[in-house]
C-alpha positions as CSV (number, residue, x, y, z in Angstrom):
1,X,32.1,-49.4,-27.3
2,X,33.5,-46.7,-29.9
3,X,31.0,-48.1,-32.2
4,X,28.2,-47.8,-29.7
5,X,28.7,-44.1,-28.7
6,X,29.1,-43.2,-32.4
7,X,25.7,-44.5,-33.2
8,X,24.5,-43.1,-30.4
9,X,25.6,-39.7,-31.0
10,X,24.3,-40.2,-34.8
11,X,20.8,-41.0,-33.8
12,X,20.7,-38.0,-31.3
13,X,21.8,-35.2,-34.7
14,X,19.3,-37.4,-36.8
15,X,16.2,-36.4,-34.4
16,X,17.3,-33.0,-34.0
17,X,17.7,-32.9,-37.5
18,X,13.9,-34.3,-37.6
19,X,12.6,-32.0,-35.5
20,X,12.5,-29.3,-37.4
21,X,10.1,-31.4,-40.2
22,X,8.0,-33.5,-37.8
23,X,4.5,-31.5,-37.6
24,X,3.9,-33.5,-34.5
25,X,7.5,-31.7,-32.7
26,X,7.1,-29.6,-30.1
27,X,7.9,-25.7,-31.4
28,X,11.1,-24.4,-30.1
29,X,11.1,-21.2,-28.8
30,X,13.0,-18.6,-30.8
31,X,15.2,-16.1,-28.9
32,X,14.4,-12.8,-29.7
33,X,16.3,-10.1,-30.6
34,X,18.1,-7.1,-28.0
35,X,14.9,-5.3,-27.9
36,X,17.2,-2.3,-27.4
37,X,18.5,-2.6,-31.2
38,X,14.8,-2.2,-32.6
39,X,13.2,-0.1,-30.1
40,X,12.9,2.9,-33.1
41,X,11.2,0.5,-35.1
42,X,8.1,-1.0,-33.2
43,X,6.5,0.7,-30.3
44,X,7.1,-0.4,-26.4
45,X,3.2,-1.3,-25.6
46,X,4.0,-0.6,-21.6
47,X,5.2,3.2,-22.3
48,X,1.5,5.0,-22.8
49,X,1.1,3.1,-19.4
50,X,4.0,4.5,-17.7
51,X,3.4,7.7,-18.6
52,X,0.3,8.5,-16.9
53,X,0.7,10.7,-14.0
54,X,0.1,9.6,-10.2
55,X,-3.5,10.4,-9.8
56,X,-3.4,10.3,-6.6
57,X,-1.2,13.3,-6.4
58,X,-3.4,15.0,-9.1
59,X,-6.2,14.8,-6.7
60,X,-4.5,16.0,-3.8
61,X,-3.6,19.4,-5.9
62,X,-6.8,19.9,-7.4
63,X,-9.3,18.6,-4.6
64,X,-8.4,21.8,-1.8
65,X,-10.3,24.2,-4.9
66,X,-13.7,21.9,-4.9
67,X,-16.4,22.5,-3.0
68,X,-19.8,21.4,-2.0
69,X,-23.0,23.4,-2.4
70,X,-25.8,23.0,0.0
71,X,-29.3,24.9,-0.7
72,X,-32.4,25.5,0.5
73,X,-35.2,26.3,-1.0
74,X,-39.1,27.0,0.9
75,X,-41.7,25.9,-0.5
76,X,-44.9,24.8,0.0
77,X,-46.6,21.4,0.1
78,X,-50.2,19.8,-1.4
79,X,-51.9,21.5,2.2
80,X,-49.8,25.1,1.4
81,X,-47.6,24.8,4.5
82,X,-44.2,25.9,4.3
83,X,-41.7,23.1,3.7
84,X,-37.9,23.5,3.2
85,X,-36.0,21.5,0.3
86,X,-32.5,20.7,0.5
87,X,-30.6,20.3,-2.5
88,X,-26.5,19.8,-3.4
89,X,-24.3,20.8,-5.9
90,X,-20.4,21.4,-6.3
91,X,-18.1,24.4,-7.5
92,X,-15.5,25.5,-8.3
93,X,-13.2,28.1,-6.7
94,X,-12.2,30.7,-9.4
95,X,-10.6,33.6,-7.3
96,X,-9.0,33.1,-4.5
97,X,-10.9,36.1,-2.9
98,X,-13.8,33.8,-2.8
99,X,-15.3,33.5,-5.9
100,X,-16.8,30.5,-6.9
101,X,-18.4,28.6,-10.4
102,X,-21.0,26.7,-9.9
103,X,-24.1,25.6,-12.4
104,X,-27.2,28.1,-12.5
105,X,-29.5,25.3,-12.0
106,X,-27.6,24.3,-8.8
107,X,-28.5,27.4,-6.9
108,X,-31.3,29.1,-9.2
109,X,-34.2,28.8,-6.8
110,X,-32.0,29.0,-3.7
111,X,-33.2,30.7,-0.5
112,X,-30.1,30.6,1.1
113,X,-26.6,28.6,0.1
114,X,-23.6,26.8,1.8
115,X,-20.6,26.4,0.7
116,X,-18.4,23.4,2.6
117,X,-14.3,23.7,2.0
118,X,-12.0,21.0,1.9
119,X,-10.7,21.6,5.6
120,X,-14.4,21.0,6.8
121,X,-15.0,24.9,7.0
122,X,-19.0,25.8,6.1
123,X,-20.0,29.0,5.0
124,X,-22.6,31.2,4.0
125,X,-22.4,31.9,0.0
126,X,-24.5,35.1,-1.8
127,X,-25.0,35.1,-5.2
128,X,-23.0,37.3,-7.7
129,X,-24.3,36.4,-11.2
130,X,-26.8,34.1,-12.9
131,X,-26.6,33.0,-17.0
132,X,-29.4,30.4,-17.5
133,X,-28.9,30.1,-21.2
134,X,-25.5,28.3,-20.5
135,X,-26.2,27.2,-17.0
136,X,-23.6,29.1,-15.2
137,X,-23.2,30.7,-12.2
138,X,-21.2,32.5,-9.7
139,X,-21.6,32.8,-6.0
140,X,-19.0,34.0,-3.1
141,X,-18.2,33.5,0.3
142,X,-16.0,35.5,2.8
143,X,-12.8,34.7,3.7
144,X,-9.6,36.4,5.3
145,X,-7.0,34.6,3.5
146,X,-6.3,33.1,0.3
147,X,-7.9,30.4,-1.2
148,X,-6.6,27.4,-3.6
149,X,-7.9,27.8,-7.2
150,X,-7.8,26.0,-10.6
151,X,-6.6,27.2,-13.8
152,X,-8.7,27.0,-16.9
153,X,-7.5,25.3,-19.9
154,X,-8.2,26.3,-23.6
155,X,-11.0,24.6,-24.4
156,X,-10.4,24.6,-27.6
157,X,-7.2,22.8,-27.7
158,X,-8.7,19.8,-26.0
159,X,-8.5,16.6,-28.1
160,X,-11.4,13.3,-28.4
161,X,-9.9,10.6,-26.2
162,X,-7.9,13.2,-23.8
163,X,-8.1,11.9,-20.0
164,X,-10.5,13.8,-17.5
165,X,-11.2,13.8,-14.0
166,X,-14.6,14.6,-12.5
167,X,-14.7,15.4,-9.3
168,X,-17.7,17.1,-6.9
169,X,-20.5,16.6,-4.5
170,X,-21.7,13.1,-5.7
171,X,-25.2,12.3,-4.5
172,X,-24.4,14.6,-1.3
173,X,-22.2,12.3,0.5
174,X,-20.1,12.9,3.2
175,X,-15.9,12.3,3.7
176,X,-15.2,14.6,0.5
177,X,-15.5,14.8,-3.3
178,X,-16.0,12.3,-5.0
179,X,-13.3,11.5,-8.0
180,X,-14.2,9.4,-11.5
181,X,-11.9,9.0,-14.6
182,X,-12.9,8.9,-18.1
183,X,-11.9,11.0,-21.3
184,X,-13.3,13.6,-23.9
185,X,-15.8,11.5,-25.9
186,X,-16.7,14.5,-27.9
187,X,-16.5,18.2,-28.6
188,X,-19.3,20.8,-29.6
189,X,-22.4,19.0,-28.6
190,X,-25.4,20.8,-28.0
191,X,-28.2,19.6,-25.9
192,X,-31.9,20.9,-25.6
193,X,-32.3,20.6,-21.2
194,X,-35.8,19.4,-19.5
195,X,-36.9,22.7,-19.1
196,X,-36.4,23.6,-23.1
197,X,-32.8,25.6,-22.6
198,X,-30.5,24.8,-25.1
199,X,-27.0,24.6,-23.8
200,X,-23.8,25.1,-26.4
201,X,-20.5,23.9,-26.8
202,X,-20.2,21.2,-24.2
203,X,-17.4,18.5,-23.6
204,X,-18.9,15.6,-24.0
205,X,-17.5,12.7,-21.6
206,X,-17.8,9.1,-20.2
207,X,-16.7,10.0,-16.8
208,X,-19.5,8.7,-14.4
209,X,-21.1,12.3,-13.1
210,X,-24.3,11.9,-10.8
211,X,-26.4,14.0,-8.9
212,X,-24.5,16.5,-7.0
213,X,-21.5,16.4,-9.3
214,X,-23.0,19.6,-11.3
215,X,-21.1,23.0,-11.1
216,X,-17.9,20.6,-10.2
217,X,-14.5,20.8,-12.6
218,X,-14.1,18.2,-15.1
219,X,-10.0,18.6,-15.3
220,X,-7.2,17.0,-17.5
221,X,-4.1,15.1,-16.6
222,X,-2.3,18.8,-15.8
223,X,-5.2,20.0,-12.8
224,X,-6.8,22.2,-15.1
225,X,-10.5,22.8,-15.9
226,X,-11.6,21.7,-19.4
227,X,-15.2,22.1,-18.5
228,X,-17.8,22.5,-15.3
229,X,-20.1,19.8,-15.2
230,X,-24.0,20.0,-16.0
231,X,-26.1,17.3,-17.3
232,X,-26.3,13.8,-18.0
233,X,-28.4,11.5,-20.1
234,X,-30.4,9.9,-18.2
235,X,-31.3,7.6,-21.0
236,X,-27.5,6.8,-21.8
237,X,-24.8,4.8,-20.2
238,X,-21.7,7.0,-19.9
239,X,-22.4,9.8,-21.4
240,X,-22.0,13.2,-19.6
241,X,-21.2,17.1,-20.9
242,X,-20.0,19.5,-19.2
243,X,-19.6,23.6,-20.0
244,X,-16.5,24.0,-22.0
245,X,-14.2,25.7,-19.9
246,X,-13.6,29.0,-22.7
247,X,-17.6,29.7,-22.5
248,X,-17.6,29.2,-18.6
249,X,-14.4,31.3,-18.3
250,X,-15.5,33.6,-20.5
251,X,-19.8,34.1,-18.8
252,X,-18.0,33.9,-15.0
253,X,-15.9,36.7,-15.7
254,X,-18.3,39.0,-17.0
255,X,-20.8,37.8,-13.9
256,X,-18.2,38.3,-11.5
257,X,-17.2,42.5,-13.5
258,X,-21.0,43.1,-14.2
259,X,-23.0,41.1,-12.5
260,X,-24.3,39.9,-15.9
261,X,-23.0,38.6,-18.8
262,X,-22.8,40.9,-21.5
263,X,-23.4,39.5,-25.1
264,X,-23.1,41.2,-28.2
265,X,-24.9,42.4,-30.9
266,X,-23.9,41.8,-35.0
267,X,-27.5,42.8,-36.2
268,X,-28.1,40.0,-38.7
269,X,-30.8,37.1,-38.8
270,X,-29.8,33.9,-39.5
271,X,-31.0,30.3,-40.7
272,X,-28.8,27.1,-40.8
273,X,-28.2,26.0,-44.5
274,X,-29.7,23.0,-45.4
275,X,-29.5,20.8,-48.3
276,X,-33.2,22.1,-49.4
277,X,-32.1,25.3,-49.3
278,X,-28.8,25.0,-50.9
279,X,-30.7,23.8,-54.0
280,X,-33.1,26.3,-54.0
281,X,-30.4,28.9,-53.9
282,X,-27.9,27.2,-56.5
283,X,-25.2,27.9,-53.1
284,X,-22.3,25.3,-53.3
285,X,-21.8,24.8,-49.6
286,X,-24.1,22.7,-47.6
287,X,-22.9,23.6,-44.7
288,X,-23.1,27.5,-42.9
289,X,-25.5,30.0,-41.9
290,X,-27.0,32.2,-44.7
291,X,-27.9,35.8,-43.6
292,X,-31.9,36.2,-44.2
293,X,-32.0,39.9,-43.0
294,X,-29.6,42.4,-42.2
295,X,-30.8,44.9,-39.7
296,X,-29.5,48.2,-38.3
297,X,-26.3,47.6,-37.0
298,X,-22.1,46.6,-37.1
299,X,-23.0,44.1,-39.9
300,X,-24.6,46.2,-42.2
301,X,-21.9,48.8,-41.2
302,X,-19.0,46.2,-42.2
303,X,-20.6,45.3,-45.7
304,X,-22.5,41.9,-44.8
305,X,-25.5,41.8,-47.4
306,X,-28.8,39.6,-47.5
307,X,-28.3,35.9,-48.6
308,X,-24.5,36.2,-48.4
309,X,-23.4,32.6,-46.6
310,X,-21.0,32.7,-43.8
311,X,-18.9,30.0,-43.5
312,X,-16.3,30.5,-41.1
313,X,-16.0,32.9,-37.8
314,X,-12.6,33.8,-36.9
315,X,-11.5,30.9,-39.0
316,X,-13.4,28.4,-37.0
317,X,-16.5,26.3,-39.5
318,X,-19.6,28.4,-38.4
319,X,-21.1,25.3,-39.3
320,X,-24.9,26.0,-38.0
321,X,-27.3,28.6,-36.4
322,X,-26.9,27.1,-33.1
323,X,-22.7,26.8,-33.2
324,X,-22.7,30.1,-35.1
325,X,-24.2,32.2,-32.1
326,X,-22.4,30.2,-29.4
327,X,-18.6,31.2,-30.9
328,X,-20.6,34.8,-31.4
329,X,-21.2,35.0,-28.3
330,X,-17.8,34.1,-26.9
331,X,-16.5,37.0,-27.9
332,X,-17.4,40.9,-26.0
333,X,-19.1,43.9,-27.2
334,X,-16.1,45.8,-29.2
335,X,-14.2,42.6,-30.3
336,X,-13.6,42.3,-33.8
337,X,-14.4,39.3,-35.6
338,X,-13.2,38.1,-39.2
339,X,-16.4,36.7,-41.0
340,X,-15.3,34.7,-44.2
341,X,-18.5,34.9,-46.6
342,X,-19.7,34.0,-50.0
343,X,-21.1,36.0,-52.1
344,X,-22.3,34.7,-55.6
345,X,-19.6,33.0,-57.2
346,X,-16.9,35.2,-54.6
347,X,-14.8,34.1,-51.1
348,X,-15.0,37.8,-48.7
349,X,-13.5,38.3,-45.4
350,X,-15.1,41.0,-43.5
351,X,-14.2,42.2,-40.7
352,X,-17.5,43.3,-38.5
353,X,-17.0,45.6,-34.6
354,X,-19.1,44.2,-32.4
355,X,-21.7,45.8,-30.4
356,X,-23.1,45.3,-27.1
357,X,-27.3,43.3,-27.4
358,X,-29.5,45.1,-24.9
359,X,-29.9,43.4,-21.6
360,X,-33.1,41.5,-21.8
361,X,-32.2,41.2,-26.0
């Protein structure tokens, strides 16, 4: 019986043994190690995860400052009767005296506007300020208390792949906003509109924006606007852009002070370098603007000269024309800008005082 258990036991170590060599074994499972001992050394997959805010909550903070836009617009039809159009947009509230952002294309052939809060309050909205060339309004409504606003981010600060909320007036329907998530899919675009306007320094996104959703917030993971949306491509699948929130901050206020927005004047012409002309003019950059003419004005005042190449604006790539005049015109009439410049074979910094373009210029 000794004998028999013995061999017994023997056999048992001899396929354990063989286990380990058979190709046809089942794998044993390896136990891993504490996880807490190596947790510096490989990342926890579920932490990105768990540290994404409740959305829900950041709706409920940033929702009370949305509203929806309702115009109407008389017109007439193929026998010339009048007829009256309805149209919807969104906004957002800036001031919490009433003032509102919204998209100039929302309300731009308005004959009267409506502006719907989030406790079901409607009101009648005038308009303060129109800027078509970056499709930006402001209009205001009435009110006897306070009203919930949003804080505007810096723009510039915003990363590709940061999360985003839209939120507005989708397609006009009823119960409240409506909410989609995406991120920043890019910075900096620039887009040439139906009607031939050519809007600047838009956040580009793939959160789903649809009729209605223009003049609405598109707003990051802390409630604040990064940009008010405008367009989409109706050609595209999730793409979207929206007015960055620094050029939309920037236009509203001076709508909301002067009833206009006040751009200014440097007094130079301009053409985007090009790899033609960068041979023809022996420049080594390829990227910039060069100056073509310097008229009367804070330019010539500051130093700038014909065919210098500016490069850089306040440290920021000028990179083209088109981005060139959009940082421009971020700035006010009496700002000072640094303008780094070559000059022959020579880097320059000058420093130009801005002043204010005509109205109508």
């Amino acid at each position: 019986m000794q004998l028999l258990l013995a061999l017994v036991g023997t056999a048992i170590a001899c396929s354990l043994v063989a286990t380990d060599d058979d190709p046809t074994a089942t794998p044993q499972p390896t136990p891993s190690s504490n996880p807490t001992s190596n947790a510096g050394s490989s990342p926890d997959l579920a932490t990105p995860i768990s540290r994404l805010p409740n959305l829900r909550d950041l709706v409920e903070q940033v929702a009370p400052a949305v509203v929806a836009i309702d115009t109407s617009t008389v017109g007439v039809d193929f026998f010339l009767r009048r007829v009256e159009q309805r149209g919807s947009g969104s906004g957002v509230i800036v001031r919490p005296d009433g003032y509102i952002v919204t998209n100039d294309h929302v309300i731009s052939d308005a004959s009267s506007l409506h502006v719907a809060l989030s406790d079901g309050r409607v009101l009648d909205a005038t308009t303060i300020g129109r800027y078509p060339e970056s499709d930006i309004a402001v209009i205001k409504i009435e009110v006897d208390e306070e009203l919930p606003t949003l804080e505007f981010a810096d723009s510039d600060q915003v990363r590709v792949g940061d999360w985003l909320l839209a939120i507005g007036n989708a397609l006009g329907l009823e119960g409240g906003p409506t909410v989609t998530l995406g991120i920043v899919s890019a910075r900096g675009r620039r887009l040439q509109t139906e009607i031939g306007a050519t809007l600047s320094d838009l956040i580009q996104t793939d959160a789903a924006i649809n009729e209605g959703n223009s003049g609405g917030p598109l707003v990051d993971l802390d409630g604040r606007v990064v940009g008010i949306n405008t367009t989409v491509l109706a050609s595209a699948q999730g793409i979207g852009f929206g007015v960055s929130s620094n050029s939309a901050l920037r236009f509203s206020d001076d709508l909301i002070e002067f009833g206009e927005v006040r751009r200014p004047l440097i007094g130079l012409a301009l053409e985007t370098i090009r790899e033609s002309i960068a041979l023809a003019l022996d420049l080594p950059v390829s990227r910039g603007v060069l100056v073509t003419a310097v008229g009367d004005g804070p330019a010539r005042e500051a130093g700038v000269e014909e065919l210098d190449v500016i490069t850089e604006i306040e440290g920021k790539p000028a990179g083209n024309q088109s981005e060139f005049l959009a940082d421009l015109w971020s700035y006010r009439p009496g700002d000072k800008i640094a303008l780094t410049i070559l000059r022959e074979d020579r880097q320059l910094e000058i420093v130009v005082s801005l002043d204010e373009r005509p109205s109508g210029g």
